[in-house]
C-alpha atoms as a printed R data frame, in Angstrom:
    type eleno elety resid chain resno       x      y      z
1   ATOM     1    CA   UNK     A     1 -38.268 51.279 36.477
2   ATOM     2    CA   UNK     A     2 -35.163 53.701 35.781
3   ATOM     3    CA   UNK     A     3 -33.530 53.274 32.574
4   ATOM     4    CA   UNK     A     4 -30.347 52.191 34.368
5   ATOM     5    CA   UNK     A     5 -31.596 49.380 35.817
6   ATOM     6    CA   UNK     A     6 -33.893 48.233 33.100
7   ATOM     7    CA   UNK     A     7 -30.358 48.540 30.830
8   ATOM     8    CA   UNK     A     8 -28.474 46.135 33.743
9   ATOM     9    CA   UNK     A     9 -31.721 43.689 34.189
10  ATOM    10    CA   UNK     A    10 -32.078 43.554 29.927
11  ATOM    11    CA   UNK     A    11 -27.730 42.737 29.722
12  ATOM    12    CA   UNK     A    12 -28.050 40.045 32.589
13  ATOM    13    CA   UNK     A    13 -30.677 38.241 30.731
14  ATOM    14    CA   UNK     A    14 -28.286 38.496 27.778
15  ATOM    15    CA   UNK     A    15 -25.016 37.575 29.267
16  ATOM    16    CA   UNK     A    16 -27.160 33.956 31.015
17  ATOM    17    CA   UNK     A    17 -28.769 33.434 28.009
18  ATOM    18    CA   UNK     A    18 -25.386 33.154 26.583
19  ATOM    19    CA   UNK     A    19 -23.847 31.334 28.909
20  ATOM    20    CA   UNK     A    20 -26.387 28.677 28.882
21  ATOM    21    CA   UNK     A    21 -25.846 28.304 24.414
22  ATOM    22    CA   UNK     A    22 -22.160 28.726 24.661
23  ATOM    23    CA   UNK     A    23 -20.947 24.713 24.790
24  ATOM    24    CA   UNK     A    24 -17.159 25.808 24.945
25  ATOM    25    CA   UNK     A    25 -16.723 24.636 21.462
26  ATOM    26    CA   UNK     A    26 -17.786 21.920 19.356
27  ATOM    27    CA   UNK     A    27 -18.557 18.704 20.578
28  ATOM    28    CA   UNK     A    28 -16.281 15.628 19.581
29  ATOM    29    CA   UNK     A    29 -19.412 14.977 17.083
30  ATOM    30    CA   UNK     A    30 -19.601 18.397 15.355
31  ATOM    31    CA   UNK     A    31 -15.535 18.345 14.426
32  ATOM    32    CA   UNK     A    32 -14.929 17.998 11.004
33  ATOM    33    CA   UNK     A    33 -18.624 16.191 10.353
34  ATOM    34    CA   UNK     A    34 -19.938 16.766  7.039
35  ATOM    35    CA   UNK     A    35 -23.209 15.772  5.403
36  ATOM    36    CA   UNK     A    36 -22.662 12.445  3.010
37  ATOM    37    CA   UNK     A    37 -23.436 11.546  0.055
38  ATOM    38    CA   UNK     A    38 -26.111  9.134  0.285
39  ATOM    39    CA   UNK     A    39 -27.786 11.208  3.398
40  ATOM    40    CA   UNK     A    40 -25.825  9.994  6.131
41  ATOM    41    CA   UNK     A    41 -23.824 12.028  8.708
42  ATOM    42    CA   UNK     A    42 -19.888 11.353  7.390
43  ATOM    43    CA   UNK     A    43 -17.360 12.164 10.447
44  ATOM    44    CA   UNK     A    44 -13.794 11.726  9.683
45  ATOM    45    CA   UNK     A    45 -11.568  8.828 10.179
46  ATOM    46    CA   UNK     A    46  -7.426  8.155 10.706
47  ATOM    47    CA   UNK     A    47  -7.156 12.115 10.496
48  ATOM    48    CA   UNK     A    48  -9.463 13.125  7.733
49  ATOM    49    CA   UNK     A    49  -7.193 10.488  5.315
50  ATOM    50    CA   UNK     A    50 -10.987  9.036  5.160
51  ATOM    51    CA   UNK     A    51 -14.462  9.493  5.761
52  ATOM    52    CA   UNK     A    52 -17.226  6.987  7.515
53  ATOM    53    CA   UNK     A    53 -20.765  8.115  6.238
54  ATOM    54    CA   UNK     A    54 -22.757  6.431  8.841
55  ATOM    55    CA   UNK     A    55 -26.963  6.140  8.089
56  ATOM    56    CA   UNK     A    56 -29.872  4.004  8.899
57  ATOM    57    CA   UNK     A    57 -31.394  2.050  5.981
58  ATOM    58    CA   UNK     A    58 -34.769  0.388  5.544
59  ATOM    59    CA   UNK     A    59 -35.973 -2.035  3.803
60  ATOM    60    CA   UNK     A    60 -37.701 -5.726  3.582
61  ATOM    61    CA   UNK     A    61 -39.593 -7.039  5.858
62  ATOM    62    CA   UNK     A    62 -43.454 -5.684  5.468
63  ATOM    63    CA   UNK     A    63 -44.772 -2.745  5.719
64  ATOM    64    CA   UNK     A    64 -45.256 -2.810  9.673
65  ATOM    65    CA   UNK     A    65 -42.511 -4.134 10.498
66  ATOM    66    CA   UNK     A    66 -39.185 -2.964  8.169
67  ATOM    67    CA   UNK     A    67 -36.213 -4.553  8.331
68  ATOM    68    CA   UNK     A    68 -33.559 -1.589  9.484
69  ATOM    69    CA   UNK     A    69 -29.795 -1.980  9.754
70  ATOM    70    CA   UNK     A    70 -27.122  0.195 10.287
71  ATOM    71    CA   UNK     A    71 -24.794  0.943  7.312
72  ATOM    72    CA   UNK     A    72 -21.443  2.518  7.151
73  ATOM    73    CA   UNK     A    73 -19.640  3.661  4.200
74  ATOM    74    CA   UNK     A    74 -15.734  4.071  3.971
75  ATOM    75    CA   UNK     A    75 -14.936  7.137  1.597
76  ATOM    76    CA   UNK     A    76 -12.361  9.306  0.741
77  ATOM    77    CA   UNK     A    77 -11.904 12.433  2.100
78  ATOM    78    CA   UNK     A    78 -13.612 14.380 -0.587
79  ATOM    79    CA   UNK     A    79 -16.804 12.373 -0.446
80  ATOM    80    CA   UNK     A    80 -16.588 11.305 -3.957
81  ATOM    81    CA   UNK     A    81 -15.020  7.933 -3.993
82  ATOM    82    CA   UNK     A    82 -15.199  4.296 -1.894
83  ATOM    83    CA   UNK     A    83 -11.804  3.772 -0.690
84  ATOM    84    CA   UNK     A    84  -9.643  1.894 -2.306
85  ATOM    85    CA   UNK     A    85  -8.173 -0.347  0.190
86  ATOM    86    CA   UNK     A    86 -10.651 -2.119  2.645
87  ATOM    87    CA   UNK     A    87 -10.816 -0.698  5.992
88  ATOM    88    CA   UNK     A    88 -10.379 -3.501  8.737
89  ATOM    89    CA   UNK     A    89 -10.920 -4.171 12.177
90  ATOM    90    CA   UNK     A    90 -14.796 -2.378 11.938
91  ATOM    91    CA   UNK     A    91 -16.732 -2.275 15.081
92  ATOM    92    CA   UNK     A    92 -19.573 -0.470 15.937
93  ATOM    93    CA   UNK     A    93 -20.686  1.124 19.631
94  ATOM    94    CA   UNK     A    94 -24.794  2.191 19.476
95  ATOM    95    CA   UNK     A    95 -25.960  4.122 22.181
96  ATOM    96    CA   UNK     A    96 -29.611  4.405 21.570
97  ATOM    97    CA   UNK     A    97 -32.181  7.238 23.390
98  ATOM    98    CA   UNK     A    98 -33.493  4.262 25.587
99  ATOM    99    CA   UNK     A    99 -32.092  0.749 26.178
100 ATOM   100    CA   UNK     A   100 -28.447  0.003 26.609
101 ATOM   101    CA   UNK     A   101 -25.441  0.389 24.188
102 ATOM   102    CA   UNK     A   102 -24.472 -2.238 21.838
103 ATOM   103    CA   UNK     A   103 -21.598 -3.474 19.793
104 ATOM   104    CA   UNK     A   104 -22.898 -4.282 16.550
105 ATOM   105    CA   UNK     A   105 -21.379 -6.120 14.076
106 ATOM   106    CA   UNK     A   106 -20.789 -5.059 10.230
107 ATOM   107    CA   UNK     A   107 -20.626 -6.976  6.932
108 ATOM   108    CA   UNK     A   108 -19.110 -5.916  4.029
109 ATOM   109    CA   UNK     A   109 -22.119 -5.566  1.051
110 ATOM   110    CA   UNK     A   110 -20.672 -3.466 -1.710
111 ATOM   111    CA   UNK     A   111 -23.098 -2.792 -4.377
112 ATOM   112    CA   UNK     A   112 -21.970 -2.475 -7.802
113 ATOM   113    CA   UNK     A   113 -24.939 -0.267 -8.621
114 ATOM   114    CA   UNK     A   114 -23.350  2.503 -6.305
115 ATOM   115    CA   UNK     A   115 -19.734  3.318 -7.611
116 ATOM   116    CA   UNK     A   116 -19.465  4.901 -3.498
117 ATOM   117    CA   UNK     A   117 -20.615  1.411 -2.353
118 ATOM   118    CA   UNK     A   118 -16.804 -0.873 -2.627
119 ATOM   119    CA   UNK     A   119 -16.449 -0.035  0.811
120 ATOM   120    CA   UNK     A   120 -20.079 -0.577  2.072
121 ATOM   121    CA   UNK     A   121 -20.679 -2.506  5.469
122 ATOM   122    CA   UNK     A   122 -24.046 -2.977  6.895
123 ATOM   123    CA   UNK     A   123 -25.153 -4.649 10.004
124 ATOM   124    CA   UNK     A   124 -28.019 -7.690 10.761
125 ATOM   125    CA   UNK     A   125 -31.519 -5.964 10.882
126 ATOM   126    CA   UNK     A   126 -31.899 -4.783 14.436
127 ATOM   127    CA   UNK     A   127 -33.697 -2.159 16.588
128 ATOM   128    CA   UNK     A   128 -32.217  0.801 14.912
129 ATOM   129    CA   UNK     A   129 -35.127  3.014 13.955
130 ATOM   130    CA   UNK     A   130 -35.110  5.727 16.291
131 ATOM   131    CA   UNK     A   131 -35.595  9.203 15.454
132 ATOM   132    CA   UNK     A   132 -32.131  9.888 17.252
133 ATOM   133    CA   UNK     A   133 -29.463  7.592 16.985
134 ATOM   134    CA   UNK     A   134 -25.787  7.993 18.670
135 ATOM   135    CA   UNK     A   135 -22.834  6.195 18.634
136 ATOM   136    CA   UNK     A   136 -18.639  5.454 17.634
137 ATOM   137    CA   UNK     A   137 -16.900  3.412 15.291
138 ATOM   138    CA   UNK     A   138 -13.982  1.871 15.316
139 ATOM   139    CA   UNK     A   139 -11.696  0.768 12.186
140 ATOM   140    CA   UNK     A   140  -8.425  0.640 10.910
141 ATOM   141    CA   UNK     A   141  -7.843  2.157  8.095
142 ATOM   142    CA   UNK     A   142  -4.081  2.542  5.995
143 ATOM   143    CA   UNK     A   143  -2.838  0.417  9.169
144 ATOM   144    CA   UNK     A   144  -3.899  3.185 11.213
145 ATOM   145    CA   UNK     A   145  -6.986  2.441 13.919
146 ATOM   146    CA   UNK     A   146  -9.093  5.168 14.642
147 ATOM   147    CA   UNK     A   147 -12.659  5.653 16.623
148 ATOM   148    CA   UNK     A   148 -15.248  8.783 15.271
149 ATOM   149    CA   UNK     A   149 -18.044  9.323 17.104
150 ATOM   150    CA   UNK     A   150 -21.338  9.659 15.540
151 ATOM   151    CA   UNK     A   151 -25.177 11.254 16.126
152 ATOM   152    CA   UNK     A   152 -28.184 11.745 13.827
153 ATOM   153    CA   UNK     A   153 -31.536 12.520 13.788
C-alpha cells in the first residue's frame, strides 16, 4: 500500500471516528451539572439561583428487598447550604431504562441531622433501583418555575 493512500485511509478513519463522538455540544443534562454534596447529580434550577441534587436512597425494608425512593435536595448555588425559602410546586418525571415514565410525587423530610437537609423531599418507596436512572423536575422556586433534566448511573 503507497504511503499516500495509507495517509488518506488512516485520516478517514479519524475524521468518522470523530464524527461519530462529536454530540454537537452538551446535552441539556451535561449543562451546568455538578456533582452534589451528598453523592447525587445536582443540575441547576430558575437559572443557577439554585441547585436540585437529585439521588437514589436506600434503606428499610430487609435485606432482599430495600425500600428505595427518590430524593431531591433544594440548595443554593454554591452547594453549601439548603435554601432558605421552600421551593413549591415539585414534581417529578422518571423515565426508567425499561417500563414507562412516571410522575412521582415528593414529600418534604428535612432532617435536622443534615444542616443541607431544610429543603429535603423524598418520594414513597418505589421501583427506583436501577443502575441508570433518567428523568426532569419541575419546581418553582423564588416565584420562578423551572424544569432540569436529570441522569445518573
Amino acid at each position: 500500500m503507497s504511503r499516500q493512500l495509507r495517509s488518506c485511509l488512516v485520516l478517514s478513519i479519524a475524521a468518522i471516528a470523530t464524527a461519530a463522538c462529536d454530540s454537537g455540544g452538551p446535552s441539556p443534562v451535561a449543562a451546568g451539572m455538578k456533582s452534589g454534596p451528598h453523592g447525587g447529580v445536582a443540575v441547576p434550577l430558575a437559572d443557577g439561583k439554585a441547585y436540585v441534587e437529585v439521588l437514589v436512597e436506600k434503606g428499610g425494608g430487609t435485606k432482599t428487598k430495600p425500600q428505595v425512593r427518590l430524593v431531591a435536595f433544594f440548595l443554593t448555588p454554591e452547594l453549601d447550604a439548603a435554601l432558605a425559602e421552600a421551593p413549591s410546586s415539585i414534581s417529578m418525571k422518571v423515565i426508567p431504562p425499561v417500563g414507562e415514565p412516571s410522575t412521582v410525587t415528593l414529600k418534604l423530610q428535612a432532617d435536622a441531622k443534615d444542616p443541607l437537609a431544610k429543603q429535603k423531599y423524598v418520594s414513597d418507596p418505589g421501583p427506583y433501583d436501577y443502575d441508570e436512572l433518567r428523568g426532569e423536575i419541575t419546581a418553582s422556586v423564588s416565584g420562578e418555575s423551572s424544569t432540569a433534566a436529570f441522569a445518573f448511573r
